[in-house]
C-alpha positions as a Markdown table, in Angstrom:
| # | Residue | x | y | z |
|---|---|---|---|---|
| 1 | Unk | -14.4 | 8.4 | -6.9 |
| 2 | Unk | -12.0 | 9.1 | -4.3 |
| 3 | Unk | -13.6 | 10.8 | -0.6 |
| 4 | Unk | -11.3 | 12.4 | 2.0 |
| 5 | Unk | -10.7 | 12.3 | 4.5 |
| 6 | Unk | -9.8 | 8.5 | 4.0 |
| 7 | Unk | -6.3 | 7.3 | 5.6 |
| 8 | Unk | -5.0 | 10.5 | 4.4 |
| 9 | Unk | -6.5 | 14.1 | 5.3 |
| 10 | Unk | -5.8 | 15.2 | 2.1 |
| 11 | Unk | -5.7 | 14.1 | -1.9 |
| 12 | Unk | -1.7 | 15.2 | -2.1 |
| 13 | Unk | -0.3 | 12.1 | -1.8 |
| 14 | Unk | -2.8 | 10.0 | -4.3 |
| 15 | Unk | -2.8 | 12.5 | -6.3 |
| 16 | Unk | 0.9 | 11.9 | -6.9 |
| 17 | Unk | 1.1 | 8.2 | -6.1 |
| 18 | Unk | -1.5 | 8.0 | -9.0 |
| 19 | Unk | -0.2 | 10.0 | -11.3 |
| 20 | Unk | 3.2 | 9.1 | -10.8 |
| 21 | Unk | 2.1 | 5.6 | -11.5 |
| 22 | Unk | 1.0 | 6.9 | -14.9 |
| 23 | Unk | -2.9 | 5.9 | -13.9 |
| 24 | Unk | -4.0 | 9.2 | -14.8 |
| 25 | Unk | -3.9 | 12.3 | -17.7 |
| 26 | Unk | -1.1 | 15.0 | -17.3 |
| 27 | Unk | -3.9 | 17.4 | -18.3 |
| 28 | Unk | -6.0 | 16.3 | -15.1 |
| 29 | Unk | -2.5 | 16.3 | -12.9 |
| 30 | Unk | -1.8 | 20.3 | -14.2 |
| 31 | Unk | -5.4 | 20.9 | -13.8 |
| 32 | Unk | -5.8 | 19.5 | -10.2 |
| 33 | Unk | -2.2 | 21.2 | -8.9 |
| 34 | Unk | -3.2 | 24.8 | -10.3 |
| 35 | Unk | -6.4 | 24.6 | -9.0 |
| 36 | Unk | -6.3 | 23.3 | -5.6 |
| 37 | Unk | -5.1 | 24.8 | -2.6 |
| 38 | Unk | -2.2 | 23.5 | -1.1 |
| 39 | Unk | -4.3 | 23.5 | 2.4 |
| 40 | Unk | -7.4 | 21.6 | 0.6 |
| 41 | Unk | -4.7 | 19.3 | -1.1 |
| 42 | Unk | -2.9 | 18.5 | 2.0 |
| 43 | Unk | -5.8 | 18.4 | 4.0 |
| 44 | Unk | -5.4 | 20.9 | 6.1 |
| 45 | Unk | -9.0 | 22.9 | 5.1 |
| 46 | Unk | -11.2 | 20.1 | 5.4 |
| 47 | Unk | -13.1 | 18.6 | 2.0 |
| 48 | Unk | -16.5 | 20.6 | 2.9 |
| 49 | Unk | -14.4 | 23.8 | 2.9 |
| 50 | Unk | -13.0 | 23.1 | -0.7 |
| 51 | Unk | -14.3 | 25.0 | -4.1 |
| 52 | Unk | -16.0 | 23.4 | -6.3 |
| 53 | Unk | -14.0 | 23.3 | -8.6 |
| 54 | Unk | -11.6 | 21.5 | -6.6 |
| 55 | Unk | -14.0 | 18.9 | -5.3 |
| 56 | Unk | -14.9 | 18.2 | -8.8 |
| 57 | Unk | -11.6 | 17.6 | -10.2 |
| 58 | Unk | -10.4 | 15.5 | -7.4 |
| 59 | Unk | -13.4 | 13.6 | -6.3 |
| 60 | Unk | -15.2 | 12.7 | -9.7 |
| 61 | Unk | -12.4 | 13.6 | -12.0 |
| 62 | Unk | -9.9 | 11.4 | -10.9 |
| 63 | Unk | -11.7 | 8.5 | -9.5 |
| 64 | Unk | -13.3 | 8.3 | -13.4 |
| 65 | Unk | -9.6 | 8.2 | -15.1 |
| 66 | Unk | -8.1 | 5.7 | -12.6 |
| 67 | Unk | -10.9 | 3.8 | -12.6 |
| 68 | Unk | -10.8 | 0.2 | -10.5 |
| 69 | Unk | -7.7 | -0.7 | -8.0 |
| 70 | Unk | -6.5 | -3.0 | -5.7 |
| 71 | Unk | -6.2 | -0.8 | -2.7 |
| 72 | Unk | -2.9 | -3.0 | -1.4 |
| 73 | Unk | -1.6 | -3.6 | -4.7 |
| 74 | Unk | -1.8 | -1.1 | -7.6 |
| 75 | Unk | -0.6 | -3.8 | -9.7 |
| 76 | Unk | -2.6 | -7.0 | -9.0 |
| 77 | Unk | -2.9 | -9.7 | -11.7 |
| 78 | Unk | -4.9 | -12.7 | -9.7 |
| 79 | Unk | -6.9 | -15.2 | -11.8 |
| 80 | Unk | -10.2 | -14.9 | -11.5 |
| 81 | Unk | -11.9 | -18.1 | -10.3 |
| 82 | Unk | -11.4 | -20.2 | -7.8 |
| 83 | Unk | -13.7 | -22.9 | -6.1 |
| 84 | Unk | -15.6 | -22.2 | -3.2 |
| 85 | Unk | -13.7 | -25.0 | -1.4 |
| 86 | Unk | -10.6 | -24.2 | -2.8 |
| 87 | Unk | -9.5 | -27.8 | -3.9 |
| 88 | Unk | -10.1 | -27.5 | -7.6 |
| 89 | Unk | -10.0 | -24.5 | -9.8 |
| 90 | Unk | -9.9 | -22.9 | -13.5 |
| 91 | Unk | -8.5 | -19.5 | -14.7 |
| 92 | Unk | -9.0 | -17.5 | -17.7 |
| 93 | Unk | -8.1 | -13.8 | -16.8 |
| 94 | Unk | -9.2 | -13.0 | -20.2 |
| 95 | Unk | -12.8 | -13.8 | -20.0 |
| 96 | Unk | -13.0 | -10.9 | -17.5 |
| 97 | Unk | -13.8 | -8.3 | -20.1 |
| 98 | Unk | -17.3 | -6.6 | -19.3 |
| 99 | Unk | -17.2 | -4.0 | -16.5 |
| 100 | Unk | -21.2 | -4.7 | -16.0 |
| 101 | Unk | -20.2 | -8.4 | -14.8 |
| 102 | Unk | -19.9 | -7.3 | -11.4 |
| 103 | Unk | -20.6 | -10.8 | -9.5 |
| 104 | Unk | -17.4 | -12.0 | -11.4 |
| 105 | Unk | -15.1 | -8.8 | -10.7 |
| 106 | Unk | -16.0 | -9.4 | -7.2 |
| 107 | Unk | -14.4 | -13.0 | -7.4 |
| 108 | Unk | -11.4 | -11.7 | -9.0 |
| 109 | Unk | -10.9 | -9.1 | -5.6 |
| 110 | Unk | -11.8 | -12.2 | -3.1 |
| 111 | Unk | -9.0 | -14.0 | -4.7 |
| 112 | Unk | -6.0 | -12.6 | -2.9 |
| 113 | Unk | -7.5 | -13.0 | 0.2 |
| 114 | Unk | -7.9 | -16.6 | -0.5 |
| 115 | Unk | -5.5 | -19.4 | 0.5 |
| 116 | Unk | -5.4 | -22.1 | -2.0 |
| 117 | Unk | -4.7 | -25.9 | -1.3 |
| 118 | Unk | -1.4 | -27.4 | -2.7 |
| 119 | Unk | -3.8 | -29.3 | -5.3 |
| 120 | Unk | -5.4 | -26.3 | -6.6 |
| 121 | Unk | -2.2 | -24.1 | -7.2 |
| 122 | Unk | -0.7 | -26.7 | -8.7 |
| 123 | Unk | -3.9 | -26.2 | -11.6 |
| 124 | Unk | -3.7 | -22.9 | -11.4 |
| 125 | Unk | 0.0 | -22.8 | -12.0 |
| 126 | Unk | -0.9 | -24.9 | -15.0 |
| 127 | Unk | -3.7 | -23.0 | -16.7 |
| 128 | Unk | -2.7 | -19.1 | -16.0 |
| 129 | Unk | -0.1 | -16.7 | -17.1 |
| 130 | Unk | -0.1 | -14.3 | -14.7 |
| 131 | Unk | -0.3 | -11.1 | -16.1 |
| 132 | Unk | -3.0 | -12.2 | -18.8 |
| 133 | Unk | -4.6 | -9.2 | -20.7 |
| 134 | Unk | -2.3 | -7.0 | -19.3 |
| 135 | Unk | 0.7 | -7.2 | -22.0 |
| 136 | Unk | 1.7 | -9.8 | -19.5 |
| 137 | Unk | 3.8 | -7.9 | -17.4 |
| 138 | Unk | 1.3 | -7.6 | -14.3 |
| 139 | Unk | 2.5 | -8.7 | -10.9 |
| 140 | Unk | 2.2 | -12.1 | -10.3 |
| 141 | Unk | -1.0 | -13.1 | -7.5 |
| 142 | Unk | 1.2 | -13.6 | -4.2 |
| 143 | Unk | -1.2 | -16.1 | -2.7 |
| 144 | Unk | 0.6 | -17.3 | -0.1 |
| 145 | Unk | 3.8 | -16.5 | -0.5 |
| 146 | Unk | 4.4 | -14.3 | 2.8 |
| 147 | Unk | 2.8 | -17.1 | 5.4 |
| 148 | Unk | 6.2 | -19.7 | 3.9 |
| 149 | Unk | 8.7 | -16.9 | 3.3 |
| 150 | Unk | 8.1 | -16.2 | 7.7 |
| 151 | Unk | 7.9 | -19.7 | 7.8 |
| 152 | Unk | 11.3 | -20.4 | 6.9 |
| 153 | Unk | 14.0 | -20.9 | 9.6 |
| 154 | Unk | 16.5 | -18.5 | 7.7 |
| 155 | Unk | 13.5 | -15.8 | 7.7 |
| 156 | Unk | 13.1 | -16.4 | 11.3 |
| 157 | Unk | 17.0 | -16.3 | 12.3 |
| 158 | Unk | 17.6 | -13.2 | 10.6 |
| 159 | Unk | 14.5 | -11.4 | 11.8 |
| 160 | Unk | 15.1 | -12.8 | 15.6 |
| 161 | Unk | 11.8 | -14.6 | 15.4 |
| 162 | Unk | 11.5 | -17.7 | 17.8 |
| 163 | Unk | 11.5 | -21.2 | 15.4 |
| 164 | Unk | 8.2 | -22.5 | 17.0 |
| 165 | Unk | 6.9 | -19.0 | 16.0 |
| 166 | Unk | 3.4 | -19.5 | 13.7 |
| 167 | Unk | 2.8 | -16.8 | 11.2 |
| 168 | Unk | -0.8 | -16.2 | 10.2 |
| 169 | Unk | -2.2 | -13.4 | 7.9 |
| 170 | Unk | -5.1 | -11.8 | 9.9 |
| 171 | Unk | -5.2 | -8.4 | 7.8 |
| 172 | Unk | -8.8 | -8.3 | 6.0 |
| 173 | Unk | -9.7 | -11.5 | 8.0 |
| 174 | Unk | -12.5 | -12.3 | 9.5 |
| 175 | Unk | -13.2 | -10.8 | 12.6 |
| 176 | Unk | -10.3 | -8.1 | 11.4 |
| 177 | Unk | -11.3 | -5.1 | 13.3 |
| 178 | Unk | -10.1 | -1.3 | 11.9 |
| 179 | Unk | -11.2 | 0.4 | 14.6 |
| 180 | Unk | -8.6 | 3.1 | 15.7 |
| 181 | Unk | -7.7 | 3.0 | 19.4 |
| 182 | Unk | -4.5 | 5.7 | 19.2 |
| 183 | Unk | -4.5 | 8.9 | 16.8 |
| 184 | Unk | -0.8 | 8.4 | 16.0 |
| 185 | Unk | 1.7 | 6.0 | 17.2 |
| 186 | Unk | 4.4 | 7.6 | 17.1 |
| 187 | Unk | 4.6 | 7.6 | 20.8 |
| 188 | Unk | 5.2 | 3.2 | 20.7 |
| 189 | Unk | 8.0 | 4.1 | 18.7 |
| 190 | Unk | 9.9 | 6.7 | 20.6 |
| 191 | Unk | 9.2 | 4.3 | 23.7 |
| 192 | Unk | 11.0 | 1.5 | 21.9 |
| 193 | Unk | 13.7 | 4.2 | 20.9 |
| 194 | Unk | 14.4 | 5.0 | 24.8 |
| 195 | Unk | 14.6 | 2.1 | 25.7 |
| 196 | Unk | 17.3 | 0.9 | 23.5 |
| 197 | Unk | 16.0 | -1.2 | 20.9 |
| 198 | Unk | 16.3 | -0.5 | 17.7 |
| 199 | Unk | 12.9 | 0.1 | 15.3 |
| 200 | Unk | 12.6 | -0.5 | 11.6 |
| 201 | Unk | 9.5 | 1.0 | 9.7 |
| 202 | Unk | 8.5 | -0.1 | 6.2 |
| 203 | Unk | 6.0 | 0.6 | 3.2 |
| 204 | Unk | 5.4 | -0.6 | 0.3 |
| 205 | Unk | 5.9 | 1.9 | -3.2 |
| 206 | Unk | 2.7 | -0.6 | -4.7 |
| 207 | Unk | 0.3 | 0.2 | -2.0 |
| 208 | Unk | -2.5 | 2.4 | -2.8 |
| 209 | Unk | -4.1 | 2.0 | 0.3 |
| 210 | Unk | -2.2 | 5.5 | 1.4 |
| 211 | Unk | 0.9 | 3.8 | 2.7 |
| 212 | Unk | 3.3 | 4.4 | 0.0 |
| 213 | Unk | 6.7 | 6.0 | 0.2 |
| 214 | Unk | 5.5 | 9.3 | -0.2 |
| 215 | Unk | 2.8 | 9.7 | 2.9 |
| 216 | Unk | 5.3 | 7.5 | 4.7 |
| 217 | Unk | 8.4 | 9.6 | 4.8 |
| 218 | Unk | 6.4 | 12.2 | 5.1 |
| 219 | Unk | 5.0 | 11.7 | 8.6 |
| 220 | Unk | 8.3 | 10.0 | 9.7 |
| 221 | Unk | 11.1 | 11.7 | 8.6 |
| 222 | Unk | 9.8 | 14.8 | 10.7 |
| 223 | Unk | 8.9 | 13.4 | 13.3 |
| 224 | Unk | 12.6 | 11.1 | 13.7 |
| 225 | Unk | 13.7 | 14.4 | 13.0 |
| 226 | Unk | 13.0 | 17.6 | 13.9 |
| 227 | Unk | 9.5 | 18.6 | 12.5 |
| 228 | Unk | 8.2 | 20.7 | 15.5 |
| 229 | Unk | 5.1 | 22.1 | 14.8 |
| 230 | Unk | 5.2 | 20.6 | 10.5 |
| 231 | Unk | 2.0 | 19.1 | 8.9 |
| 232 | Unk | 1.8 | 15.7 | 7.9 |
| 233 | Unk | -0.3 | 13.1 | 6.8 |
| 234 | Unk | -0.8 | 12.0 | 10.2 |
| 235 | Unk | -1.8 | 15.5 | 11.9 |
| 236 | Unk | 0.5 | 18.4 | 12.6 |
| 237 | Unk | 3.1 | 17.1 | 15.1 |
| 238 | Unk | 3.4 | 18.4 | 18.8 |
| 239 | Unk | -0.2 | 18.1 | 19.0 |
| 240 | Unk | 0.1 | 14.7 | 18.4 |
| 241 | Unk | 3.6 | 13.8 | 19.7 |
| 242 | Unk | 7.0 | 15.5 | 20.1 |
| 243 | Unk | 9.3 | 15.1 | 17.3 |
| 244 | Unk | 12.5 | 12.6 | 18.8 |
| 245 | Unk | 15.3 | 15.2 | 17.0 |
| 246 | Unk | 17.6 | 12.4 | 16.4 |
| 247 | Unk | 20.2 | 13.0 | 14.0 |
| 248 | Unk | 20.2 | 11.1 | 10.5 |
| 249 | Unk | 23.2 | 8.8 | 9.8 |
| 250 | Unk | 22.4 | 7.7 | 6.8 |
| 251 | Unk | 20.1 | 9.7 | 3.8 |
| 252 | Unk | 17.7 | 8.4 | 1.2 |
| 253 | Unk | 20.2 | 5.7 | -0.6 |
| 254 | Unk | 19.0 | 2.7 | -2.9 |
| 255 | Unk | 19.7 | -1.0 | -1.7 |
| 256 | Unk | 19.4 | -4.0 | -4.2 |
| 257 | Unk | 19.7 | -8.1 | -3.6 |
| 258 | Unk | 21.3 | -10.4 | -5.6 |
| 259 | Unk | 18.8 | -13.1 | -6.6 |
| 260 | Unk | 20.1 | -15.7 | -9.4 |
| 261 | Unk | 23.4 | -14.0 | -9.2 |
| 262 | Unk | 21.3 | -10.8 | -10.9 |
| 263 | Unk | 21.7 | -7.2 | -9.1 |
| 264 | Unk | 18.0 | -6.2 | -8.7 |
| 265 | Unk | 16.4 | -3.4 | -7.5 |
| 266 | Unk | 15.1 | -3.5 | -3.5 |
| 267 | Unk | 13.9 | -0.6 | -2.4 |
| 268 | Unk | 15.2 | 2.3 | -0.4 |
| 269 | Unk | 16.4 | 3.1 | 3.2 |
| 270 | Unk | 17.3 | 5.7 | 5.3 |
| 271 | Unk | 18.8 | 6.1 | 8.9 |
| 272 | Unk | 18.6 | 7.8 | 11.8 |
């Protein structure tokens, strides 16, 4: 099920992501958004103060129609085994069909945190569709795409990065350390702010980890803006840090690239 608080204070924003992802009933959504405070939803009375009926529908309820996730991913498609030396492997996404074969769904979580030798993706390339028992349309495993995309020079030219710059994926490592030193860090920002650099933040919409688009722009577009006082995901500003009150230059807009010559979808920006 899902337990607040988590990295949110409050089940708005998963409530949303999830059901705007089509991961759970319309019933359970109307049921959840006429029941629930908007202070026990937003996390503002905390989760031992919630009714019961609230607690019910968002803590058991919910977790029991969304069922399993990949917390960074929502859309994950790895295969699902992979040696434990990670020079050989074999792939059949289908077999994994029995929610009681725990040892294996385990495997098939490890395997995005796993970097596979050139030899081994090469058999992996050969023996899976990504996307297998899915319709095929699932998101491909990235593997290690990130570590050579910031390895290549044009990644590092355009992102100022020096060439003899190494780029190595620590998050979930081991030795990875969660521990929370700052309650917001807002504050690094607005110092980079004065002292004339210029600060991009980013999120991904896949995330389900509580960093979507949604939480996101709601703790930054107040506090770019001018949010004195307003509740967000991160805490209610002032109390945390003093909104900057710079002035937008650009609002929410679509960007695309052209990969193949194709216009596709990127994301979303906005300015300030």
């Amino acid at each position: 099920g899902f337990e607040y608080p988590n990295s949110l204070p409050g089940p708005f924003w998963d409530v949303h992501f999830f059901w705007g992802h089509a991961q759970f009933s319309n019933s359970l959504y109307r049921q959840i958004m006429s029941t629930c405070t908007l202070d026990e939803l937003y996390g503002i009375r905390p989760p031992e103060q919630w009714s019961v009926q609230c607690t019910h529908l968002v803590t058991e309820q919910m977790g029991e129609e969304v069922g399993w996730f990949y917390a960074y991913n929502l859309f994950e498609a790895c295969p699902d085994l992979v040696s434990a030396n990670a020079t050989t492997a074999t792939a059949n996404a289908n077999t994994v069909t029995d929610a009681s074969d725990l040892p294996r769904q385990r495997r098939l979580r490890r395997l995005s945190q796993r970097r596979l030798a050139p030899r081994a993706r090469r058999r992996l390339q050969s023996v899976i569709s990504f996307g297998d028992g899915d319709s095929g349309l699932g998101a491909a495993c990235l593997l290690d795409s990130m570590e050579r995309w910031f390895g290549l020079d044009a990644t590092k030219e355009a992102l100022h990065i020096p060439k003899d710059n190494n780029f190595i994926v620590l998050d979930n490592g081991i030795g990875m350390n969660y521990t929370i030193d700052a309650p917001f860090v807002g504050p690094v920002y607005a110092k980079a702010i004065k002292a004339g650099l210029r600060v991009m933040l980013y999120e991904g919409d896949s995330d389900a980890s509580g960093l979507q688009t949604a939480p996101m722009e709601d703790v930054w577009v107040p506090f770019l803006g001018n949010g004195t006082g307003e509740w967000t995901p991160a805490g209610r500003l002032d109390s945390l840090s003093p909104p900057l009150g710079l002035t937008m230059t650009q609002p929410w807009r679509p960007f695309g690239v052209l990969p193949m010559y194709r216009k596709v979808q990127g994301g979303y920006v906005m300015e300030w």
